[in-house]
N, C-alpha and C positions, 0 to 999 in steps of 0.2 A: 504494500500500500504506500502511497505516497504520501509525505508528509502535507500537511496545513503550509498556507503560506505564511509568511510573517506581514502582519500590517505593517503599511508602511507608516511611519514616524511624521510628526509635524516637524521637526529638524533632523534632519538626515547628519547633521554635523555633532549633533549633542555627545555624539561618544570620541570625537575627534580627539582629546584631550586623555582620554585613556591607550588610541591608538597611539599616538607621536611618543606616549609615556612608554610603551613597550618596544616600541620601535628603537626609541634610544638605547634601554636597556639590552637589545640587541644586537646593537652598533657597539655598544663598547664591549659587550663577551669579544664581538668581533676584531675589534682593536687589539683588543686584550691577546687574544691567540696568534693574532700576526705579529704582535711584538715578541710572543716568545718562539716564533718560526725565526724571528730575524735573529736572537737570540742564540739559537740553534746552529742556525745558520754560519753564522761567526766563529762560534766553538768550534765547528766541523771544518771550516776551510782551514783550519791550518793541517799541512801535508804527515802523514802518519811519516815515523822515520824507520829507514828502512829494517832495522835492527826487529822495529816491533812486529812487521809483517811476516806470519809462520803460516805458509799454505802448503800443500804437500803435494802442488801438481807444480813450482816451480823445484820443488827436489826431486822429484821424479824426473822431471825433463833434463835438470842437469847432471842426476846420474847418468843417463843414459851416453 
């Protein structure tokens, strides 16, 4: 069955003030997460040295 419709409102704007309110609160989780990607981001570019890198398919290749 289909739902009723909703009547519609004398001001269509009255809940405006709740929308822009959550909205924001969205934009900043959102901020919030790119600053610790760029965060991230920074930590990770610097280049591992090579002493720490142990994979077992560059000693197989050069035992060979």
């Amino acid at each position: 069955m289909a739902r009723p419709r909703k009547t519609a409102r004398e001001d269509p704007f009255s809940d405006l003030s709740k929308k822009a309110e959550i909205l924001e609160r969205e934009m900043s989780a959102q901020r919030a997460a790119i600053e610790r990607l760029k965060q991230i981001g920074k930590e990770r570019a610097q280049p591992l040295s090579a002493g720490a890198v142990h994979d077992g398919f560059s000693r197989r290749r050069a035992s060979r």
